[in-house]
VEXTORGU-254730 format. One record per residue: x, y, z of N, C-alpha, C, O in turn; residue in three letters. Coordinates in steps of 0.001 Angstrom, whole numbers, plus 524288, in hexadecimal, padded with zeros to 5 digits. Each point is the difference from the previous one (the first is absolute). Example, Ala and Ser with C-alpha at 12.3 -4.5 7.8 and 13.67 -1.06 7.14 Angstrom:
<sites>
833867E9C681E787FC86804A68000080384804B0800008040C7FFED80299ALA;7FA968042D7FA9780334804A68003C7FCFE80442802DA801FD80454800A9SER;
</sites>
This chain:
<sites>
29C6933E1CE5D3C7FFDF8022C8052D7FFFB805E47FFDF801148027F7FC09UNK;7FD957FFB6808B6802168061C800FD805448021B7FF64804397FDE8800F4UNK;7FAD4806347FD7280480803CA7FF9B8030E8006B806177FDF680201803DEUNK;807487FBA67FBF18049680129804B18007A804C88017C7FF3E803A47FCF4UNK;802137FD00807E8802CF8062A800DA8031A801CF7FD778038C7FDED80280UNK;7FF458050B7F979805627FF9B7FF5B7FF738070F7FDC07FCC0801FE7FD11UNK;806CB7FFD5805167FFC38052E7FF4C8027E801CF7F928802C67FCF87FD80UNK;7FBA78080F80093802E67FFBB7F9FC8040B7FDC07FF1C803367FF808038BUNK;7FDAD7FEA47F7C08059D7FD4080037801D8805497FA6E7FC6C801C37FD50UNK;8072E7FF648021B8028E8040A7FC9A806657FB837FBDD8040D7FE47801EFUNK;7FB1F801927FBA1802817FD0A7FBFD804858048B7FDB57FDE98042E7FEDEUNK;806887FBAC8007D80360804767FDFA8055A7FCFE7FC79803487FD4080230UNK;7FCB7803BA7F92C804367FDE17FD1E8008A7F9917FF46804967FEAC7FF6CUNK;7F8BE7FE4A800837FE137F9F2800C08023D7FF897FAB58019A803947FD37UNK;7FE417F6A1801A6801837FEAA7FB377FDB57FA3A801037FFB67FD38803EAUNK;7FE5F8020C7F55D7FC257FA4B8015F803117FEF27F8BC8017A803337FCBBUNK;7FE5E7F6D480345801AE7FDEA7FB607FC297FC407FFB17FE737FD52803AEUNK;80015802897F7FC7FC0C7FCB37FCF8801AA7FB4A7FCFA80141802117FBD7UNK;7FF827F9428039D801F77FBD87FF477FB827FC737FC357FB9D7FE938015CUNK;8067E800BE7FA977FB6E7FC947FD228035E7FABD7FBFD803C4801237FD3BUNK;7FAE67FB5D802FF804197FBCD7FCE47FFC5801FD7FB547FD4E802FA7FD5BUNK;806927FA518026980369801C07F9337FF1D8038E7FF287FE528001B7FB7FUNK;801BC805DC8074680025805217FF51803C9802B3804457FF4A7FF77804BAUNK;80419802FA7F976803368022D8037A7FC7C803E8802AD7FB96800E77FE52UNK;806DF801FD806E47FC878022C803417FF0C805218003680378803477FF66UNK;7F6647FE22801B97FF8A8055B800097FFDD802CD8046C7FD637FE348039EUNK;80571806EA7FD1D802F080222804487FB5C80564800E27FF04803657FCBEUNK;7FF3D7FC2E807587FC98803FD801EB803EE8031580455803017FCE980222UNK;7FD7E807D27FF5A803AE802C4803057FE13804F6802387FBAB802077FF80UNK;807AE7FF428029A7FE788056A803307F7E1800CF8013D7FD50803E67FF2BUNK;801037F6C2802F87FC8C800408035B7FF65804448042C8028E7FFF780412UNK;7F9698043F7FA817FD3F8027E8058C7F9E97FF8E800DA7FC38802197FDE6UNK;8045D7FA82805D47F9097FEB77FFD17FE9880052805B9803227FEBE8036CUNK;7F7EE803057FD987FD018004D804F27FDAB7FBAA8015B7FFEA7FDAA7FBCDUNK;7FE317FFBD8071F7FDF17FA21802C87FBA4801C9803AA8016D8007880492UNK;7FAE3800577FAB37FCE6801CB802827F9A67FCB9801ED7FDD77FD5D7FC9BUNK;7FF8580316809027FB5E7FD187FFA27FB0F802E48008C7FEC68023980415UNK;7FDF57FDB87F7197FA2680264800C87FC2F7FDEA7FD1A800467FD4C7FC09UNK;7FAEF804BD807257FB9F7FD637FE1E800EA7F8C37FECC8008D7FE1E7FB9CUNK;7FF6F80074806BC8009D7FA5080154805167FD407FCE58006F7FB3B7FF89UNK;80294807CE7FED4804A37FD6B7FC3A80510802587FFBB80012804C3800A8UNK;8040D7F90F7FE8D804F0804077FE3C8003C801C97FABF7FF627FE007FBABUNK;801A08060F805F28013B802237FAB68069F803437FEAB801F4802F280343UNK;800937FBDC7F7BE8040080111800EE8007B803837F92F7FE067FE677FBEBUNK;804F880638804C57FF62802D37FC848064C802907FFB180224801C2803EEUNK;7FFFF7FE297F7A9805C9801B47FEFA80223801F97FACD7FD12801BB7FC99UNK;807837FE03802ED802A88003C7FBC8805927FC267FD05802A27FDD880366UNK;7FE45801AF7F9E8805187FDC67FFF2802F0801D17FA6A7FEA0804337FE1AUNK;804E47F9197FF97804557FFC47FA6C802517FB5A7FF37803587FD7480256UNK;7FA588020C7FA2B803BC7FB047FCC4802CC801E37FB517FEC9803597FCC4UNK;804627FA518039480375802A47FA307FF4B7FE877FA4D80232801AA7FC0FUNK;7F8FF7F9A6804D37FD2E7FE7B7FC2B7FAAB802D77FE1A7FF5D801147FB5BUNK;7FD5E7FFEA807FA7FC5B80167800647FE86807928015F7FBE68020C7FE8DUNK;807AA80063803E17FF1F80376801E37FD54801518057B7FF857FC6A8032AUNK;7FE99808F37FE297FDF480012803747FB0C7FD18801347FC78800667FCC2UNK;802D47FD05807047FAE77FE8F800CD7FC6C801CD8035B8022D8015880412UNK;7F8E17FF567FC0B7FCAB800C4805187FDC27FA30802447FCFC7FD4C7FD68UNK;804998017D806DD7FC5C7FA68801C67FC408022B804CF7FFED8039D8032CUNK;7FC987F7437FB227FC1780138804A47FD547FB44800227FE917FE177FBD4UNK;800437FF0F809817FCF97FB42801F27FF2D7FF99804A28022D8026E80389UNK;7F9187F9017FCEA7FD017FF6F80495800B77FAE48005C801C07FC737FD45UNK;7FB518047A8095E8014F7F7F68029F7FA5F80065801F77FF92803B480309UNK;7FC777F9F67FC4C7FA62800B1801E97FFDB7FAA0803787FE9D7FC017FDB7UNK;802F0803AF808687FD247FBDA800F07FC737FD3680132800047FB47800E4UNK;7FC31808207FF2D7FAA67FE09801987FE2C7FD557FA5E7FEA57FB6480030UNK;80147806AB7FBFA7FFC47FD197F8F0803E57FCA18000B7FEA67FBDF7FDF0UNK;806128041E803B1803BA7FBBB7FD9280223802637FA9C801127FD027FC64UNK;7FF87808598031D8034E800907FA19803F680442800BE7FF4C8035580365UNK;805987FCB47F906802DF8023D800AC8013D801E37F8CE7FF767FD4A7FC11UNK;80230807EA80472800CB800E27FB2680462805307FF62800DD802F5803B1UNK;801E57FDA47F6AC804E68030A7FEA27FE46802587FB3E7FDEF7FDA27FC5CUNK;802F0806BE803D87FDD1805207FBDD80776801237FEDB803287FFBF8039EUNK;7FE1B801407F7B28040D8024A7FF927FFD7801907FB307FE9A7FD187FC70UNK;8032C808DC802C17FFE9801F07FA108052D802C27FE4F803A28001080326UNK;7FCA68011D7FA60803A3804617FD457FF4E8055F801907FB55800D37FF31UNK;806F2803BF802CD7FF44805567FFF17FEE2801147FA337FC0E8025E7FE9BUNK;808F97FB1C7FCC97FE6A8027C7FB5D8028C7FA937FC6E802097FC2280202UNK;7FD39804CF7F8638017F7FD107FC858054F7FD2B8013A803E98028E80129UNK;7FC1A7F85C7FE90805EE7FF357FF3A7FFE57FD707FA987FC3E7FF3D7FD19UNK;809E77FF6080223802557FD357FC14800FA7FACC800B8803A97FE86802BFUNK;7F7FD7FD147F9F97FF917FA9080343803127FCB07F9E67FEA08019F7FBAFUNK;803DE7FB988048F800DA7FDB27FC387FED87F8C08016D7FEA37FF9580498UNK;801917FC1F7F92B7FDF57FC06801FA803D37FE3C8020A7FE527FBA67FED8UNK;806D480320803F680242800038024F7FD8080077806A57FFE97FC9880364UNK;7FE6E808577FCC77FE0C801D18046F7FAC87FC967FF7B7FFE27FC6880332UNK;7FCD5803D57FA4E7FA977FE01801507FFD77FA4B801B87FCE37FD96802C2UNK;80873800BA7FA277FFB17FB1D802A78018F7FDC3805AA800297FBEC8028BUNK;800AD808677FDAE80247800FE8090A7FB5B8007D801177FEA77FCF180375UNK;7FD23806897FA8F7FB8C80094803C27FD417FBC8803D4800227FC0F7FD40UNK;7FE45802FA805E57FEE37FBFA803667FA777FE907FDD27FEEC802AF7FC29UNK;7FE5D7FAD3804D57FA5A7FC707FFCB7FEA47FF237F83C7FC837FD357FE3BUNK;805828047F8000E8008D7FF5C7FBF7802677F92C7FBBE803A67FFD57FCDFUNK;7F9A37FCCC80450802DC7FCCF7FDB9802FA7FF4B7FA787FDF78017E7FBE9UNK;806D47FC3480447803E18009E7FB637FC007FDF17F982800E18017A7FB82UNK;7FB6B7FB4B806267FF007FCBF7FB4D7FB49806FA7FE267FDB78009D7FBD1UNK;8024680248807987FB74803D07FC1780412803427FB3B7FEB3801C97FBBBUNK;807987FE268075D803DD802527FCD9801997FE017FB4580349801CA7FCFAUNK;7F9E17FA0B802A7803077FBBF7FB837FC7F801967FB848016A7FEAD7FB99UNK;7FA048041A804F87FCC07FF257FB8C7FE93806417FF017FC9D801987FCFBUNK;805E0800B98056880056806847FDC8803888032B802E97FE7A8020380418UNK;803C07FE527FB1D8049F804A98017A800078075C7FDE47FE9E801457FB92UNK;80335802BD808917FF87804E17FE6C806DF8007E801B58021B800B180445UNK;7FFA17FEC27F77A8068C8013D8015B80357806DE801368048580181800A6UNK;7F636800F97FF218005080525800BF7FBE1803CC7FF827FDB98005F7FBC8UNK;800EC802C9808697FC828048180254800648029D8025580489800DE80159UNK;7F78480235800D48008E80568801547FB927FE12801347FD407FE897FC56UNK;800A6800DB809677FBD580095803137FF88800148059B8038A7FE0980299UNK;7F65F8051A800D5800E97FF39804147FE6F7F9DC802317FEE57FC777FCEFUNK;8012D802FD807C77FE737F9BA802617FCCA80055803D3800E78026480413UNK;7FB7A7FB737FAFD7FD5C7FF93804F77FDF97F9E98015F7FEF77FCF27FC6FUNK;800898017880999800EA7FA897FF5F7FE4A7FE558056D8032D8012D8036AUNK;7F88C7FC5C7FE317FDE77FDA2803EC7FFCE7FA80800FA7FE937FD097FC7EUNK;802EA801088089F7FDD97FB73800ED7FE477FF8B8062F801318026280401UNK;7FB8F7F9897FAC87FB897FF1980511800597FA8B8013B7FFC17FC667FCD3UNK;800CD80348807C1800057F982802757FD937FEB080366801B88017380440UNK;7F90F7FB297FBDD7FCE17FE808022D8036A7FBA580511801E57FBF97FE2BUNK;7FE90804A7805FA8048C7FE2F804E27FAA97FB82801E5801AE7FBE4801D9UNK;7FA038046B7FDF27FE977FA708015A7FDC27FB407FB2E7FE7B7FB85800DFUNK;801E9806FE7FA797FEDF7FBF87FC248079D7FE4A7FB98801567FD127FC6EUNK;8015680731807348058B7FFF07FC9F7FFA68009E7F995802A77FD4F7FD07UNK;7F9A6806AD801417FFBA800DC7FA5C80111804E37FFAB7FD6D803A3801CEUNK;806EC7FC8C7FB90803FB805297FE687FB49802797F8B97FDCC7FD447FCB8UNK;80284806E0803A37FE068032C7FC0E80191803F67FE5D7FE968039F802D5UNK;804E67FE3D7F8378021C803AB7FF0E7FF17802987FAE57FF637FD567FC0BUNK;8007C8081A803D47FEBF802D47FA3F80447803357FE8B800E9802E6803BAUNK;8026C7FE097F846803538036F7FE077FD4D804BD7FB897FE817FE697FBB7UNK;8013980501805188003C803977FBD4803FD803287FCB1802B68028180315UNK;7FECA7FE6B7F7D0801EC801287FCC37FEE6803C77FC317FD427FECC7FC3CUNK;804FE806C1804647FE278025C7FB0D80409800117FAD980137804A57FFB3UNK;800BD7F9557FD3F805C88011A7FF6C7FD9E8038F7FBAD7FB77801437FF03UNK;809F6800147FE6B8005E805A87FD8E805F47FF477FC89802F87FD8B802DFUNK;7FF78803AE7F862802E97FE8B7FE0C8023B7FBA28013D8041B7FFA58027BUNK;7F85F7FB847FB42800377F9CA80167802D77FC847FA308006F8014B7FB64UNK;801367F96F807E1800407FDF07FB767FD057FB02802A5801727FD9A803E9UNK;7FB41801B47F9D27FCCA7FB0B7FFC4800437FAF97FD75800178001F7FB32UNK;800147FA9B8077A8009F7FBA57FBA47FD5B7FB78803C4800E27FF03804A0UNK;7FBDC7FECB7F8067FC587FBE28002B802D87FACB7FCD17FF348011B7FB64UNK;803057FAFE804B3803D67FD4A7FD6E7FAA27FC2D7FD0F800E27FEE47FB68UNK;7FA9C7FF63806777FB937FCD37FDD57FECC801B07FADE7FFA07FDAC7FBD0UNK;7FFE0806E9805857FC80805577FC3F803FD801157FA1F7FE90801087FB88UNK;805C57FE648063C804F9802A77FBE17FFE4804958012980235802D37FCCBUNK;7FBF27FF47806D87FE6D806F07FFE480493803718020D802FE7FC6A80125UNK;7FE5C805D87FF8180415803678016C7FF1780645800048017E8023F7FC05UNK;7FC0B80120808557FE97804C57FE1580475802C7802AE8028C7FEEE803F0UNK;7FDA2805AE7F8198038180380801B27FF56804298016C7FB5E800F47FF24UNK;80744803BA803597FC4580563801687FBEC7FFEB8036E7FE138043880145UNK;7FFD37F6DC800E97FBE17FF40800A07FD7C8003A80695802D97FF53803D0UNK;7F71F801CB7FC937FF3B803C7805F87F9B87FC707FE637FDEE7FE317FC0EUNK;800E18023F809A07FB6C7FE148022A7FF737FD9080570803B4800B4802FCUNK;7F7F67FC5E7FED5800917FD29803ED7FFAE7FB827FFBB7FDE27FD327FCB8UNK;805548018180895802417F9B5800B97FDB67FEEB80648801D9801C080414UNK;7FA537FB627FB577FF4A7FF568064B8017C7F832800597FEE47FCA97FCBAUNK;803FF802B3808B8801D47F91F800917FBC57FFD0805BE8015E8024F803FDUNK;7FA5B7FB2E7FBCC7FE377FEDE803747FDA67F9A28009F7FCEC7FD4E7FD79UNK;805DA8020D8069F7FFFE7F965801DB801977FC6B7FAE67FE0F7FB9B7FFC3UNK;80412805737FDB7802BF7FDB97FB837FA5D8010D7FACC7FEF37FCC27FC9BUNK;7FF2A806C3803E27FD2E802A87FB9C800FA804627FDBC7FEB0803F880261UNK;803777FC7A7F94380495804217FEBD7FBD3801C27FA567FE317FD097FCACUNK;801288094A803E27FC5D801F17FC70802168046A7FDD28016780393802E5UNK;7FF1F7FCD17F777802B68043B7FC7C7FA76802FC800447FBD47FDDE80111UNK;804D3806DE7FDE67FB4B8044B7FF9A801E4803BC7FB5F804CD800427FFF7UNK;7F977801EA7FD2D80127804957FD2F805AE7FF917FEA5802A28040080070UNK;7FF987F7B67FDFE805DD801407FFB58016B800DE7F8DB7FE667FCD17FCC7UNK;8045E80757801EF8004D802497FC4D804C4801577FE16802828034980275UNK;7FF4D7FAD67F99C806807FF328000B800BA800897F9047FCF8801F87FCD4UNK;807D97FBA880264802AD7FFB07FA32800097FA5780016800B77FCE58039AUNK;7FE6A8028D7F7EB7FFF47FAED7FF487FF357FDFF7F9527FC9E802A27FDD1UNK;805AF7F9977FF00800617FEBF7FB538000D804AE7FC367FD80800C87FBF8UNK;805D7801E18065E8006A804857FAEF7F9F88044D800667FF3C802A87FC10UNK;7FE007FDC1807127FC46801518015A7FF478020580501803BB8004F80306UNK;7F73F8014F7FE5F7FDA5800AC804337FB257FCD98016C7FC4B7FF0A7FD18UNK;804997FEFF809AD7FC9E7FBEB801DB7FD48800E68068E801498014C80473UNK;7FC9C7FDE87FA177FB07800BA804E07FE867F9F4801487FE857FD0D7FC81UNK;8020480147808FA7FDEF7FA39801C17FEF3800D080585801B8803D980253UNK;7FAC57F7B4800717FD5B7FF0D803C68006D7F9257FFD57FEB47FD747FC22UNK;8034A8004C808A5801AD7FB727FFDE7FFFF7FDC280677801EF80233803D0UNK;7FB837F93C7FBFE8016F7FD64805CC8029B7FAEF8011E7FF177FC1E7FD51UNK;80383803DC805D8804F47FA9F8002D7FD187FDB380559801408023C80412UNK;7FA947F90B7FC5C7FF747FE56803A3804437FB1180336802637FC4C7FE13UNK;7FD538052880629805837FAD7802177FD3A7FE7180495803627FEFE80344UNK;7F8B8800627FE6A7FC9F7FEB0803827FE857F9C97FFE77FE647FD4D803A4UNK;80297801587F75B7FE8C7F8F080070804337FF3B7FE828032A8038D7FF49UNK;7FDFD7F6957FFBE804077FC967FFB780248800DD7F9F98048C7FEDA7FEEFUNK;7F6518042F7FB9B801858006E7FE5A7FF72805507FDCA7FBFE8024D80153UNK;8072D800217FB97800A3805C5801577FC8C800DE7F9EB800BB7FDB67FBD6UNK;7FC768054A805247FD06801EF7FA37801878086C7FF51802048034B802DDUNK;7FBAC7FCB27F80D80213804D27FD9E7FA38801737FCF07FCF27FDD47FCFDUNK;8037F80651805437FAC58024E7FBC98000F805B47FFE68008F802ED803C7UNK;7FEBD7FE697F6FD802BF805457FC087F9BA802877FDEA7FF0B7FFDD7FB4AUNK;7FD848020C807F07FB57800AC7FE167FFE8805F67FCCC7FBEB802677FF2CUNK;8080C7FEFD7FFA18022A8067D7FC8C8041E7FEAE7FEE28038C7FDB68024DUNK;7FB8F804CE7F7A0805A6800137FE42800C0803277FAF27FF9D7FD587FC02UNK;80151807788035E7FEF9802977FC6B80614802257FEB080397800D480316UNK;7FC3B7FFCC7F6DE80639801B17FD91800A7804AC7FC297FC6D7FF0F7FCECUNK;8056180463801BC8001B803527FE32804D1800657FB3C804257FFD68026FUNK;7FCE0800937F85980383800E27FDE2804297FB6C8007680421800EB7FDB8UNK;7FB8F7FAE780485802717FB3F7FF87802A67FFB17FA207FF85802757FBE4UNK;804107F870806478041E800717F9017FD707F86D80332801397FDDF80423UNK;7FB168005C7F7727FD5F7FAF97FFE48034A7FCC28007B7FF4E7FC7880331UNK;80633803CF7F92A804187FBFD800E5802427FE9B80407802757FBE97FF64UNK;7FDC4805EA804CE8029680060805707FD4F7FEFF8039C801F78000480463UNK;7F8497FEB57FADB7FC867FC2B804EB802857FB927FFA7803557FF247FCA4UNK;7FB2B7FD7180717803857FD0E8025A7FDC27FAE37FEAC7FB898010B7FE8CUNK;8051F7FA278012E7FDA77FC307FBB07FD267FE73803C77FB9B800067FE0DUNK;803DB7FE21807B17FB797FF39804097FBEE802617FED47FC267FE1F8022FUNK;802E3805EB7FAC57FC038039B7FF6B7FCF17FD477FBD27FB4B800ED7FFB5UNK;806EF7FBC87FD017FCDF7FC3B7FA577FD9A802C87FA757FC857FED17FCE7UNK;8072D80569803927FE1C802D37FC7F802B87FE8B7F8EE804AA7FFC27FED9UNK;7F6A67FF7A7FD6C800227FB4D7FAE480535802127FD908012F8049D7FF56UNK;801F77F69D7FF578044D803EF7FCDC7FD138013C7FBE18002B8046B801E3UNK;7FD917FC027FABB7FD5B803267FD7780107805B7800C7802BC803937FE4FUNK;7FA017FB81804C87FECB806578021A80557802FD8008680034803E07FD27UNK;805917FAED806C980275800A18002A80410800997FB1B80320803A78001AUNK;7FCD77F8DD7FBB8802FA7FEE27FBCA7FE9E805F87FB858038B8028F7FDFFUNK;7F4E57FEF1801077FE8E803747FEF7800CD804EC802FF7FE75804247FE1BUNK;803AE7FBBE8061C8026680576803D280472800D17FC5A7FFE38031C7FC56UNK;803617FA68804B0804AC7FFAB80065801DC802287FA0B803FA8027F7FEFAUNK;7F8B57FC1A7FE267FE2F800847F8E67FFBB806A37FF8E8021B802D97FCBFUNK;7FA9D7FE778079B7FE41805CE7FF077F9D1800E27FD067FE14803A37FD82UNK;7FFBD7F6618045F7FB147FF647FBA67FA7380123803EE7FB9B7FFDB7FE0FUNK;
</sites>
């Protein structure tokens, strides 16, 4: 339908809590946001603090002539996310946490979702830059340390980019995608390059001949 009469609405000090099972809750606070109607839609543009997250900038629209509604919310600047917190984040399902975890970073967030109000299909993208990370893939044996790149989670398609870390006594460079879109979840590692590695300390998922390993280990 059309846009109602309703004059600005002004939002001041609000507080909204975010609720997700088997995750304790994430606390959004000191809301100041504008409510406003133009060009055929509301649009609402603010600020807030979480004590998890930091400052945020939000911003979203209600289009009703399309039927979609959508939430922009980012970081002003880097926070300190450890997995604890990531696992509060909302639209995020728990089973993507089970198969890689970042138990500590340094990045900003940026994070959209869009909901189609006459087909009821929710769509959401997270972005991630982290920056003194610790990375772990539990499939992989992998575990990077030091480690920075990008992490984007979109609609349960979660894509490593350039991520570049410590790893087996070495240095490692990988590019990796965790699909969770079908019933069954696939993994594909199309880069993977290592630098100065100590051979003995790959991880036996990897199938590498004891041979090879036995002659490392030799010094041969």
């Amino acid at each position: 339908g059309k846009l109602g009469v309703l004059p600005e609405v002004t939002i001041k000090n609000a507080k909204v809590t975010l609720r997700k099972e088997g995750a304790a809750d994430l606390t959004i606070e000191k809301i100041d946001a504008r409510l406003i109607a133009e060009g055929g839609q509301w649009t609402l543009s603010g600020t807030s603090d979480s004590p998890e997250l930091g400052t945020l900038i939000l911003q979203g629209s209600l289009a009703p002539e399309s039927n979609r509604a959508q939430v922009h919310v980012k970081t002003a600047t880097k926070s300190h996310l450890t997995q604890a917190i990531l696992d509060r984040l909302p639209l995020i399902p728990a089973s993507i946490w089970e198969e890689f975890q970042i138990p500590t970073m340094e990045t900003p967030i940026d994070m959209w979702a869009r909901y189609d109000l006459k087909n009821k299909v929710l769509h959401y993208r997270i972005e991630l830059a982290p920056e003194n990370a610790k990375i772990s893939i539990p499939s992989m044996g992998l575990t990077a340390q030091n480690a920075a790149g990008t992490v984007t989670i979109e609609d349960n398609l979660i894509q490593f980019r350039n991520i570049k870390g410590q790893a087996f006594g070495g240095h490692l460079r990988t590019e990796a995608d965790f699909d969770f879109r079908q019933p069954v979840s696939t993994l594909k590692v199309p880069t993977i390059q290592v630098d100065d590695l100590d051979l003995k300390e790959l991880p036996k998922e990897w199938n590498i001949p004891p041979l090879i390993r036995k002659t490392v280990a030799q010094g041969k």
